[in-house]
N, C-alpha and C positions, 0 to 999 in steps of 0.2 A: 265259291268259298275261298276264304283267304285267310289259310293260317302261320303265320309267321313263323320264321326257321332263324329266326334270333339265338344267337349265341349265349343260354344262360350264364358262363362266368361276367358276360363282356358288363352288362346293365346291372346297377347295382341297385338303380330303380326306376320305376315309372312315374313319369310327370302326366298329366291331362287333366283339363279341365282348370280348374284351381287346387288339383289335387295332388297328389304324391307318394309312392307306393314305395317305400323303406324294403329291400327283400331284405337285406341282414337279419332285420327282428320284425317282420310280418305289419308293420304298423303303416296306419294308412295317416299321413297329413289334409287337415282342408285347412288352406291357406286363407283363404277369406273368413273362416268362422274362427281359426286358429285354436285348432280340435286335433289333437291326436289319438289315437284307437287302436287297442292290437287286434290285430284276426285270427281266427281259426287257420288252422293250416289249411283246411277247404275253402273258405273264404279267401286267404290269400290266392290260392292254384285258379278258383275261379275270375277272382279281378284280375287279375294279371295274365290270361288267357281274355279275357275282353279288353280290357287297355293296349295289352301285342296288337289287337288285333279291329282298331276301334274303327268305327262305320263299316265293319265287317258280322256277316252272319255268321253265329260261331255255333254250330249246329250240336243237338244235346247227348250225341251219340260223340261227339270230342271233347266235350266238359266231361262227360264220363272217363275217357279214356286221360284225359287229361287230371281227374282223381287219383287214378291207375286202378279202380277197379271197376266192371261190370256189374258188380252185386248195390248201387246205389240205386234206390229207387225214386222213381218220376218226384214222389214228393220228397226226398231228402233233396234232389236239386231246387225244386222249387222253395223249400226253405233257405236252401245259400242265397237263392239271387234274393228273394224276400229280402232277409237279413243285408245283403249288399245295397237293394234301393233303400234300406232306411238308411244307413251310414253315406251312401253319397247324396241324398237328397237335401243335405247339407251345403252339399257345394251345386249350387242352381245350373254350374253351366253344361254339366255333365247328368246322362240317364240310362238306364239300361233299359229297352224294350224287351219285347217279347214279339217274338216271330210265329203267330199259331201254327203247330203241325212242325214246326224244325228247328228254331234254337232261340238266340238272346242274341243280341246287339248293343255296343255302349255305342252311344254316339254323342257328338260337341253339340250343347245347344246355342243357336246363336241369340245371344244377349239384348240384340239389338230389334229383334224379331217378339221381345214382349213386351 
């Protein structure tokens, strides 16, 4: 597991993919569709926990904590990532898997490869 110990003041935001992750105001850019979108405050904590942390397993028991609460259940996370693959499915070069049995993963896809 690899979760990053990124200094939140330092990043103002996340680039990946052809994407772009606004933290000031939660809003996510895709730069090839040239779409902008605000998030949930949960949607934001979770993309930005898989972009920190991208070709990395990011296990569901740290998206939880990563919430800050325990009381989220199996299907309100499975609705955030739901909710997250349709917004970046937008941008083709990026995806979030699913890990059965332990978490999510965004990883780059490579373009050249379809």
């Amino acid at each position: 597991m690899c979760i990053s110990k990124k200094n939140k003041c330092k990043n103002k935001s996340n680039s990946f993919g052809q994407s772009e992750l606004v933290h000031i105001d939660r809003t996510l850019h895709i730069a090839n569709n040239d779409i902008s979108m605000q998030l949930s405050k949960q949607e934001f904590m979770v993309l930005k926990l898989l972009a920190d942390n991208i070709g990395c397993i990011i296990r569901r028991e740290d998206i939880e904590i990563c919430l800050g609460s325990n009381n989220i259940s199996e299907h309100g996370i499975n609705n955030i990532i739901h909710r997250l693959r349709k917004y970046i499915e937008l941008d083709n070069s990026i995806k979030i898997d699913t890990i059965r049995g332990v978490g999510h993963k965004m990883t780059e896809v490579d373009l050249c490869l379809r």
